[in-house]
N, CA, C and O atoms as CSV, one atom per row, in Angstrom:
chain,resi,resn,atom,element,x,y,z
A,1,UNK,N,N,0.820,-1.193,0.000
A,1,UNK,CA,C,0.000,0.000,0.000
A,1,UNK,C,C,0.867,1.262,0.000
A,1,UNK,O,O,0.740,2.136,-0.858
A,2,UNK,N,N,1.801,1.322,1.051
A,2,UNK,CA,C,3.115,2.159,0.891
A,2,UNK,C,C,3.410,2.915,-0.482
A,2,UNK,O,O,3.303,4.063,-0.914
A,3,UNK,N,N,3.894,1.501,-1.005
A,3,UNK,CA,C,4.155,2.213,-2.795
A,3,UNK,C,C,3.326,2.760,-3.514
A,3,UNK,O,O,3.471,3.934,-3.855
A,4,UNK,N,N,2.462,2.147,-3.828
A,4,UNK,CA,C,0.963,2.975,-4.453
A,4,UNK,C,C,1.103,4.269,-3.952
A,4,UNK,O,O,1.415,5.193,-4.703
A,5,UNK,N,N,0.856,4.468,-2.478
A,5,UNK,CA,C,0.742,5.764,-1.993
A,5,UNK,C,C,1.968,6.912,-2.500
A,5,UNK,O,O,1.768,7.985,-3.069
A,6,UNK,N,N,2.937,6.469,-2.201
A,6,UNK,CA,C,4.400,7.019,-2.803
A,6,UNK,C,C,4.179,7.506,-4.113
A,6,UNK,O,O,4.674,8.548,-4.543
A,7,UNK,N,N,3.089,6.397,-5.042
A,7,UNK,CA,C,3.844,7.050,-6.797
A,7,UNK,C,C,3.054,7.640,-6.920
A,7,UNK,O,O,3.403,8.430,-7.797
A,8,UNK,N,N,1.494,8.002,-6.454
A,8,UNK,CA,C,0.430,8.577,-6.514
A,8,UNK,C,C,0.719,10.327,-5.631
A,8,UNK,O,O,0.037,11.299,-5.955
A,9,UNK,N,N,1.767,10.406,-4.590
A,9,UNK,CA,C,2.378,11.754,-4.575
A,9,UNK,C,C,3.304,11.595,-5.294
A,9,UNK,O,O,3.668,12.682,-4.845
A,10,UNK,N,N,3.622,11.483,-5.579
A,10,UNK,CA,C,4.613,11.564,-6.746
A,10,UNK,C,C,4.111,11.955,-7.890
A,10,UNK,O,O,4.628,13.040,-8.155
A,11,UNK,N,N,3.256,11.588,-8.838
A,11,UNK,CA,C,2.958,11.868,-9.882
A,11,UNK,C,C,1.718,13.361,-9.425
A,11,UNK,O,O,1.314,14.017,-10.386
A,12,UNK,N,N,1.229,13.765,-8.015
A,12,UNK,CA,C,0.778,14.776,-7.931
A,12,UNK,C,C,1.817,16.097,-7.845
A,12,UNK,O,O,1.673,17.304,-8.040
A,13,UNK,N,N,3.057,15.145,-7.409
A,13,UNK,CA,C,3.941,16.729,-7.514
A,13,UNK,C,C,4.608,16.969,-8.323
A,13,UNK,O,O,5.172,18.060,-8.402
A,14,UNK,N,N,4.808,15.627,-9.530
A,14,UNK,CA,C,4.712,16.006,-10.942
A,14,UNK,C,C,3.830,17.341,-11.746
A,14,UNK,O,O,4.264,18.166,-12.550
A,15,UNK,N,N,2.346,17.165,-11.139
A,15,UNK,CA,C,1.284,17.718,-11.633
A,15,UNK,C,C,1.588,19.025,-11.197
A,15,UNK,O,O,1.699,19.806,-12.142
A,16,UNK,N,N,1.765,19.542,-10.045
A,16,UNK,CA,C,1.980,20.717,-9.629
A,16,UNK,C,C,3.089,21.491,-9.807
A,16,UNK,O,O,3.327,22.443,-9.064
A,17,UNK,N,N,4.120,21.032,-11.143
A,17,UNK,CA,C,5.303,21.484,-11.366
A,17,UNK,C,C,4.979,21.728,-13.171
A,17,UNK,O,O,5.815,22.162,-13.964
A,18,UNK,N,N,3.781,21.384,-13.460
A,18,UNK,CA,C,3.353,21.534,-15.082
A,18,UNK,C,C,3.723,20.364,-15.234
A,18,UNK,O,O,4.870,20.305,-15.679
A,19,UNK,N,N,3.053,19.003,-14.985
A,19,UNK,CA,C,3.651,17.863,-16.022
A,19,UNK,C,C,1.900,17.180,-15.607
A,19,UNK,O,O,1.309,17.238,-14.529
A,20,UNK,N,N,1.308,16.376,-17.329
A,20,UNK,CA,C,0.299,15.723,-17.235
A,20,UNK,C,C,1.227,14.765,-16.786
A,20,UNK,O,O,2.451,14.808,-16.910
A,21,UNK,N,N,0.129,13.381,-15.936
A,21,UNK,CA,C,0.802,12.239,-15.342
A,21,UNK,C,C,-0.160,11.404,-15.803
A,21,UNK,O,O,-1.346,11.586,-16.076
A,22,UNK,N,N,0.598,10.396,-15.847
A,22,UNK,CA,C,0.103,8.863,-16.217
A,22,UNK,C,C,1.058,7.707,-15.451
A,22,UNK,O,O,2.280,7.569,-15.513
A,23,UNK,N,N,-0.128,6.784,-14.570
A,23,UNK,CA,C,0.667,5.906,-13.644
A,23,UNK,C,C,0.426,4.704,-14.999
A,23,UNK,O,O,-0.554,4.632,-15.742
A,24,UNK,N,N,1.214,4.156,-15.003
A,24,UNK,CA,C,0.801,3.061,-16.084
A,24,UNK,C,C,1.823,1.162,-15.167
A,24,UNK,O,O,2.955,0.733,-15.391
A,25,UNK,N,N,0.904,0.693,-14.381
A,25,UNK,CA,C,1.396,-0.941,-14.536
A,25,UNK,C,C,1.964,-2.321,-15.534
A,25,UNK,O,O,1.288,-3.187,-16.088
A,26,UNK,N,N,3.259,-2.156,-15.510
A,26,UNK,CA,C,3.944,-2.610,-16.694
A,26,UNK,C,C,4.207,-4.207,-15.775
A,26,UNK,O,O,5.234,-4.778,-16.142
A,27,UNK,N,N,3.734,-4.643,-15.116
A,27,UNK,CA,C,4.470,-5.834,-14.096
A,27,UNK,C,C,3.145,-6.004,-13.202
A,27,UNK,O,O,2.751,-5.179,-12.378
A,28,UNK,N,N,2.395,-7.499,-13.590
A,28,UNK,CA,C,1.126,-7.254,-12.633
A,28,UNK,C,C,1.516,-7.681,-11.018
A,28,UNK,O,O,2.318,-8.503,-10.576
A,29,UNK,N,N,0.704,-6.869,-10.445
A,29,UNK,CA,C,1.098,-6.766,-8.856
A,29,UNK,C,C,1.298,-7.698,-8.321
A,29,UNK,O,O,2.108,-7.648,-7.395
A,30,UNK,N,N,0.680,-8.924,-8.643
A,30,UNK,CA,C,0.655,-10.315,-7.973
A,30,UNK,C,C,2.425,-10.781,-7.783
A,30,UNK,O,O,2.804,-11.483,-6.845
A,31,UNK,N,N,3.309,-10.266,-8.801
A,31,UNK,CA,C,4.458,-10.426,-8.854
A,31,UNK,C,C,5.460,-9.294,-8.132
A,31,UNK,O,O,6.428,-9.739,-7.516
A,32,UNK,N,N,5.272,-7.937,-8.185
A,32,UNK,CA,C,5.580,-7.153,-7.336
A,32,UNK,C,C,5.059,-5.946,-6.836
A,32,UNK,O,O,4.219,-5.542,-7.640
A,33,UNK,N,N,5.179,-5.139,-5.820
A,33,UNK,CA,C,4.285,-4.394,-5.532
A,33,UNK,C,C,4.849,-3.107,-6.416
A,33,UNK,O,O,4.069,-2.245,-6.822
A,34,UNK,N,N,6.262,-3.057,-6.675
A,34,UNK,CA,C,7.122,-1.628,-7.370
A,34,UNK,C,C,7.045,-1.835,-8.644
A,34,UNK,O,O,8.108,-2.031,-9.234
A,35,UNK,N,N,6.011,-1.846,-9.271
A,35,UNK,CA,C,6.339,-1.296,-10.842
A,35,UNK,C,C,5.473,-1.175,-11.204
A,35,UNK,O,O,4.951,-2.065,-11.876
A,36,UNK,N,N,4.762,0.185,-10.906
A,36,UNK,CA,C,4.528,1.433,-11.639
A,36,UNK,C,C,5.631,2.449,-12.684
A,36,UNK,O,O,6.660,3.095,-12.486
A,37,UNK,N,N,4.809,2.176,-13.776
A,37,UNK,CA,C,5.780,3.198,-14.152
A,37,UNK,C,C,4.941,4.744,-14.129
A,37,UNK,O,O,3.798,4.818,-14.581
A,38,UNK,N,N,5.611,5.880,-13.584
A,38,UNK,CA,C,5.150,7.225,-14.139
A,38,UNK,C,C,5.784,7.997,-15.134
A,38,UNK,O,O,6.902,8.508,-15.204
A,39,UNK,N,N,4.675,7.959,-15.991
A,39,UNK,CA,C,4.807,9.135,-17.261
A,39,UNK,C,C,4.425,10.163,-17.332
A,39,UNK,O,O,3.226,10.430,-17.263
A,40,UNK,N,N,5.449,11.111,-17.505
A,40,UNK,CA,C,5.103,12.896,-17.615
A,40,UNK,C,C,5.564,13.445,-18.872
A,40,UNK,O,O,6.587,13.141,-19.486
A,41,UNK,N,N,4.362,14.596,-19.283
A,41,UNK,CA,C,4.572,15.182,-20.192
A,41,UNK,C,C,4.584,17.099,-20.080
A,41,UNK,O,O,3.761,17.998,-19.906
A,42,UNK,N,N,5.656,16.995,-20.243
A,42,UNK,CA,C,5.718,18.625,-19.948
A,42,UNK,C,C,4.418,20.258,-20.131
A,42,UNK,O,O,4.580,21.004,-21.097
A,43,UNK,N,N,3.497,20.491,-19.302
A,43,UNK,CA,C,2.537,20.800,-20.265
A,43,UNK,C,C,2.753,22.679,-19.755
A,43,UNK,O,O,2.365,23.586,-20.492
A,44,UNK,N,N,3.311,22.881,-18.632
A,44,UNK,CA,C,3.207,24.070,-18.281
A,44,UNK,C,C,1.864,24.346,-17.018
A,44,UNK,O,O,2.020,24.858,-15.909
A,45,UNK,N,N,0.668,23.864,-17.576
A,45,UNK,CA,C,-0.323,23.833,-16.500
A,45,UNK,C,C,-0.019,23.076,-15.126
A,45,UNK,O,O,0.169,21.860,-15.081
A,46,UNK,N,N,0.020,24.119,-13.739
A,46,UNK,CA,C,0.089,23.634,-12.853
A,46,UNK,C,C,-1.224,23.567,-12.500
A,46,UNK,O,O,-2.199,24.150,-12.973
A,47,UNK,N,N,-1.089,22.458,-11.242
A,47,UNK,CA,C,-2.365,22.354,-10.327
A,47,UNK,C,C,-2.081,22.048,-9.253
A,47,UNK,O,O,-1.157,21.424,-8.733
A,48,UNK,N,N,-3.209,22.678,-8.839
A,48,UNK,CA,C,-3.450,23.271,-7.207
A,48,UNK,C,C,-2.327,22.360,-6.055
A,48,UNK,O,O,-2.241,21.171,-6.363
A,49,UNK,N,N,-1.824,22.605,-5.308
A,49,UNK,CA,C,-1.190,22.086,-4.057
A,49,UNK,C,C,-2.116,21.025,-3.104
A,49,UNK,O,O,-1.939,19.891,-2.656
A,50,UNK,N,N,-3.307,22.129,-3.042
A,50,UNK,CA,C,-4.388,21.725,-1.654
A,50,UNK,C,C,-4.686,20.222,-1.894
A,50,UNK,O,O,-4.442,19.455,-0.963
A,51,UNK,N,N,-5.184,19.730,-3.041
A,51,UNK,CA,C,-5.591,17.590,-3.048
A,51,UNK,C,C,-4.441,17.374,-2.235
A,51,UNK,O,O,-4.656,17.287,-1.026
A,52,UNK,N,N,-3.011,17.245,-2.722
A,52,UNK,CA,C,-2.214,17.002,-2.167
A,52,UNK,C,C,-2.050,17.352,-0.821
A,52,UNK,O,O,-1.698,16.310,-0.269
A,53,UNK,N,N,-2.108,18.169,-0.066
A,53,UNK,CA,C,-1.284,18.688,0.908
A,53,UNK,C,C,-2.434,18.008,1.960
A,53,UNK,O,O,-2.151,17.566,3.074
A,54,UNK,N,N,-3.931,18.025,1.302
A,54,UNK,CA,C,-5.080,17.355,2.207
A,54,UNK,C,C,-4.891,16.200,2.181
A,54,UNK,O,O,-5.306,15.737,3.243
A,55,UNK,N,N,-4.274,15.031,1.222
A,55,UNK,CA,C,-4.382,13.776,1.109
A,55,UNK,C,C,-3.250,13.524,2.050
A,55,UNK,O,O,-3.449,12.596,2.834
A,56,UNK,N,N,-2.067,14.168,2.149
A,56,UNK,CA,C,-0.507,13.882,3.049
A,56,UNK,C,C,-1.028,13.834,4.497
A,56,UNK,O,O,-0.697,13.148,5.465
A,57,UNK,N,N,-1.804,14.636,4.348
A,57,UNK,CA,C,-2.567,15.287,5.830
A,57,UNK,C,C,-3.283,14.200,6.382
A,57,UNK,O,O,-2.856,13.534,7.325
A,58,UNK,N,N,-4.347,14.010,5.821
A,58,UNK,CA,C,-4.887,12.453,6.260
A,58,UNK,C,C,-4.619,11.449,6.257
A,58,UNK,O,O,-5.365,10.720,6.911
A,59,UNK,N,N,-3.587,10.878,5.642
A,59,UNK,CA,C,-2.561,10.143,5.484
A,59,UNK,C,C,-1.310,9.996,7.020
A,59,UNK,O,O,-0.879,9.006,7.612
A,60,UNK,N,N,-1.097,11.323,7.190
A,60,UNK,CA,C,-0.086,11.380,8.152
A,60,UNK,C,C,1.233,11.232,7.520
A,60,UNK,O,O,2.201,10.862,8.185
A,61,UNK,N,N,1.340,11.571,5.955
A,61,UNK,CA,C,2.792,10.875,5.103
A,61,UNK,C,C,3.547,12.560,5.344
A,61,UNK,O,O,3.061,13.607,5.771
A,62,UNK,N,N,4.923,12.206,4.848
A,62,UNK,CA,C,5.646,13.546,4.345
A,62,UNK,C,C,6.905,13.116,4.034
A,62,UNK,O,O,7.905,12.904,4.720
A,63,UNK,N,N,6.557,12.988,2.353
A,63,UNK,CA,C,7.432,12.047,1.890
A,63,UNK,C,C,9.330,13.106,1.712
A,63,UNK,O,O,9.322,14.167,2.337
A,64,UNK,N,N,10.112,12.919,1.273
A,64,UNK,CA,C,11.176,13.182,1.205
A,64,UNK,C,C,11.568,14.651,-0.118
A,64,UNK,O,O,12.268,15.661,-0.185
A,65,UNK,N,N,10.422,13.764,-1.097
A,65,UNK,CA,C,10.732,14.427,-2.009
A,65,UNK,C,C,9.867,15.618,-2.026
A,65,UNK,O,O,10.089,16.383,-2.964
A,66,UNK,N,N,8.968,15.939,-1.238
A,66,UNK,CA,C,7.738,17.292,-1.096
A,66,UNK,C,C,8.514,17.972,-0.075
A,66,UNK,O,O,8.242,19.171,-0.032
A,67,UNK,N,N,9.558,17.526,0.922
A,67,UNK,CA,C,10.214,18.479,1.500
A,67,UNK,C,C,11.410,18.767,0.452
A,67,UNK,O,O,12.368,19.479,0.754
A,68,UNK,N,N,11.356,18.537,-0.016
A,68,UNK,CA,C,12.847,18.966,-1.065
A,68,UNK,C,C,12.386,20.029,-1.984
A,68,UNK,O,O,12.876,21.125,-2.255
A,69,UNK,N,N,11.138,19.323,-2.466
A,69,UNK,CA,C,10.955,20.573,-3.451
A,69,UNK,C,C,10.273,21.469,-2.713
A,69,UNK,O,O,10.360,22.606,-3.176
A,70,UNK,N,N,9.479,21.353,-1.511
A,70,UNK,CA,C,9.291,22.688,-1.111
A,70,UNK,C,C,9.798,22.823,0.262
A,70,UNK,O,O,9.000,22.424,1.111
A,71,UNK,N,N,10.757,23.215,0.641
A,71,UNK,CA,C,11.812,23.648,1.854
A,71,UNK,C,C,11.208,24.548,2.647
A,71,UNK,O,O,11.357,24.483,3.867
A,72,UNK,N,N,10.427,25.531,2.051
A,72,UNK,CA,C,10.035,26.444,3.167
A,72,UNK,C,C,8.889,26.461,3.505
A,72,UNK,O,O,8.366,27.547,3.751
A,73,UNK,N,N,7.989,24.982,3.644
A,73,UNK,CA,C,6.801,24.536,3.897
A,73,UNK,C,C,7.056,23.308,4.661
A,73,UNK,O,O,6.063,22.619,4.895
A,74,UNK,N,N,8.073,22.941,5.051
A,74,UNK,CA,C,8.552,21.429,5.979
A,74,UNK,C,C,8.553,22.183,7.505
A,74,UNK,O,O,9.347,22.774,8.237
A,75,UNK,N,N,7.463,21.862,7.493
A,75,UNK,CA,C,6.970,21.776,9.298
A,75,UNK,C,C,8.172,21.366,10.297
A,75,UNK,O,O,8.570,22.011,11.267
A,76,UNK,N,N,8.608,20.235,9.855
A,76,UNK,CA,C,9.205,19.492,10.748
A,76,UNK,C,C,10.858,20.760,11.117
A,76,UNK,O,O,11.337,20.977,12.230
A,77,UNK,N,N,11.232,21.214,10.082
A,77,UNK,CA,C,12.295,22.387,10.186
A,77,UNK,C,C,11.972,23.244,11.298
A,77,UNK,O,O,12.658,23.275,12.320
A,78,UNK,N,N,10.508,24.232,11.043
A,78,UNK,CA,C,10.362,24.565,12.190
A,78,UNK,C,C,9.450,23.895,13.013
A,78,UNK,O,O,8.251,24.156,13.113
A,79,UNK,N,N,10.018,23.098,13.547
A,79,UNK,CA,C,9.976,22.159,15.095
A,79,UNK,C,C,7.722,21.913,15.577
A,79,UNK,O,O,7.140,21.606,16.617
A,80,UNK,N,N,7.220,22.270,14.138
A,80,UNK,CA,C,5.992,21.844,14.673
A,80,UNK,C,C,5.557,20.149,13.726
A,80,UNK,O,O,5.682,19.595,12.634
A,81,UNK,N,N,5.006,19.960,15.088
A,81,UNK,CA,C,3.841,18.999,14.505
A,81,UNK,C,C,3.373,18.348,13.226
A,81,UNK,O,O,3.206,19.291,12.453
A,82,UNK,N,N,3.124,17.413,12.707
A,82,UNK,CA,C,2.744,17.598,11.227
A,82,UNK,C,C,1.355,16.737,11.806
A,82,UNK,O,O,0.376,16.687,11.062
A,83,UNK,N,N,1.306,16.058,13.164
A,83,UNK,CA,C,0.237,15.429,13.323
A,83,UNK,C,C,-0.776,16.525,14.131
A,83,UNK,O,O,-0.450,17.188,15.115
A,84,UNK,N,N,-1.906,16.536,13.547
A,84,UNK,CA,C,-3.220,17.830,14.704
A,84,UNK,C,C,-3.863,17.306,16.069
A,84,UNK,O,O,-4.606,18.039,16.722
């Protein structure tokens, strides 16, 4: 479930950087849980932050790569909470 969750932010913070996404299963799951592949196409249209930032939220996730690309939105830097 982990992974799913992982490529599914992933391909949203694709989306929010201008890229259409496409998760596409090249390897059926029964054999492994990692292979998804994601495909992006450069489009310029961003979208919105908030799905995301609400889905991390209910989730309780905060993956590695959403603090990287956004540094001055990582809670955990300044010393609060990410759980309410």
């Amino acid at each position: 479930m982990s992974a799913l969750i992982t490529d599914g932010i992933r391909a949203n913070l694709l989306e929010e950087m201008g890229y259409e996404t496409q998760l596409l299963e090249f390897i059926d799951m029964e054999h492994t849980p990692k292979n998804i592949l994601i495909r992006a196409v450069k489009t310029g249209r961003k979208k919105d932050k908030k799905d995301r930032q609400d889905m991390m939220e209910a989730l309780h996730v905060r993956p590695t790569l959403e603090r990287l690309l956004y540094p001055e939105n990582d809670s955990l830097q300044k010393g609060e909470s990410i759980i309410r």
